[in-house]
N, C-alpha and C positions, 0 to 999 in steps of 0.2 A: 955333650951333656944328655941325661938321660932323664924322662919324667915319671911319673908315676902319681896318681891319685892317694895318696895315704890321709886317711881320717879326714875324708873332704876336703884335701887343699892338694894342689896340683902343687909336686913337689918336684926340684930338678938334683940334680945328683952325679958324681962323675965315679963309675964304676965298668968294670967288665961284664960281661953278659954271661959269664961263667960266675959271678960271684953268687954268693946264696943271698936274697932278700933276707934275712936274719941281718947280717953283716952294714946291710947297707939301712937298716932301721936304725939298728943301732949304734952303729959309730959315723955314720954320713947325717941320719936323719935327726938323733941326738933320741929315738925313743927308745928306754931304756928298759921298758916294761916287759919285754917280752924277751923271755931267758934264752940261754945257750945250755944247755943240757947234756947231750951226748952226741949232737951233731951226726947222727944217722936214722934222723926222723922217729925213734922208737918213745921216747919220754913223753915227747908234744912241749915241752917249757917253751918251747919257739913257736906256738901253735896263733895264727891271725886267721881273718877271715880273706878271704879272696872271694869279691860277688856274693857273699853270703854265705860260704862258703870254709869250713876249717879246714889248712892247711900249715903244714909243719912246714914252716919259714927256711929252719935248719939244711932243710936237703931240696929247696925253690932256688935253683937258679933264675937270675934277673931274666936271663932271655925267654921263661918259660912265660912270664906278666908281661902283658899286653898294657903299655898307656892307657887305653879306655877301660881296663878294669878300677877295683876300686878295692885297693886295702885298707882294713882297720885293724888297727894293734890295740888292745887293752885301752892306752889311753885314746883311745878313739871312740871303744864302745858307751862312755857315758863319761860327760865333762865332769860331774861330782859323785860318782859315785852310787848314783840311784837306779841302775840298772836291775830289775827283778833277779838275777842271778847275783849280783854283787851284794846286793840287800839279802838277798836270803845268806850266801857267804859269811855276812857279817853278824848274823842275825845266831846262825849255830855256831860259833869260831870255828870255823871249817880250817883256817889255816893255822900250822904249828910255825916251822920256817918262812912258808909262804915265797918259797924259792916257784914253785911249780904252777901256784897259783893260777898267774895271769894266764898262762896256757889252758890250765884246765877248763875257767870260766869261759874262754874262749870259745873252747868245745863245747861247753855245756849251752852255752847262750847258740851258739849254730843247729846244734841238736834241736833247744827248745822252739828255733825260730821254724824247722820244718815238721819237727812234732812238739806242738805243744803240751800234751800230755803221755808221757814217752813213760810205758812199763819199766822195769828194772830189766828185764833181755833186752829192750833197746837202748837204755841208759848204758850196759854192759857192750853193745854192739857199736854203739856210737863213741862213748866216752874212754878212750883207751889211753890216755893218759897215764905215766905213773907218781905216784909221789911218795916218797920215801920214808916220810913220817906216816905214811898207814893210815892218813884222815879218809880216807873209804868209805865208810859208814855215815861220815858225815859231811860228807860230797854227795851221800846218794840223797840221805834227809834234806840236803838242801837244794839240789836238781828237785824234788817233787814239793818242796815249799814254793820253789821259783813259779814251778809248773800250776803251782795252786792258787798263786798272784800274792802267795805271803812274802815274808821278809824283813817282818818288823821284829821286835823281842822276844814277842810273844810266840814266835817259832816254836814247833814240838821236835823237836829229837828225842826219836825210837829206837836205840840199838839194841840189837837180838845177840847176846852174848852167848860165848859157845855153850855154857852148863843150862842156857834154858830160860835164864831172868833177861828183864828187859829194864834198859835204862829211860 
């Protein structure tokens, strides 16, 4: 049997060392939050933290995690929901399908944890994420609402539409 630290509880598991941690989250550990994408690390939908850390779960084989590290998957980073990136999330509707989601916030919340006030080159350099419903704009509105300690309703979303107006 194999252990691993996930979302603070030391968890046992029986897998090969070749498996991807994606796999063994989700169908050994039962969390189901954190997507399967395209399984060659480029989407991020598989995207946890490792030590604080964002990394694409999808292409983490098991033998690359150390026991003494410490994963968190989506439901790890906050038991209801009131994580400043989830609050801001919620606050703009950032998500359409919200297939991508929990990877993204993932990124964004690791981002904000070592820059907490991250320009758009580094929101651009760090969060590379994709998502296919095109919510962009309102992922970036809501990374600098996060960044601003907002998140409630009263969130401003800015978007600079191509002809020149702003919504």
């Amino acid at each position: 049997m194999a252990k691993l630290n996930v979302n603070g509880k030391d968890r046992e598991f029986d897998a090969a060392p070749d498996t991807p941690l994606l796999w063994v989250l989700r169908e050994q550990l039962n969390l189901t939050g954190t997507k399967y994408g395209c399984g060659i690390a480029q989407c991020g939908a598989c995207t946890v933290h490792i030590d604080g850390n964002a990394v694409r779960s999808c292409a983490m084989p098991l033998r690359a995690v150390k026991a003494s590290q410490t994963v968190v998957t989506i439901e790890g980073l906050s038991r209801n929901g009131t994580h400043p990136v989830q609050r801001a999330w919620q606050a703009l509707d950032v998500p359409q399908c919200g297939f991508c989601q929990s990877g993204m916030i993932m990124a964004v919340s690791a981002l904000l944890k070592t820059n907490p006030k991250p320009s758009d080159a580094d929101i651009d350099a760090a969060v590379t994420n994709i998502c296919r419903c095109g919510t962009y704009n309102r992922v970036r509105a809501a990374i600098h609402t996060a960044a601003r300690g907002g998140g409630t309703r009263k969130a401003e979303l800015a978007i600079q539409h191509p002809e020149g107006s702003a919504t």
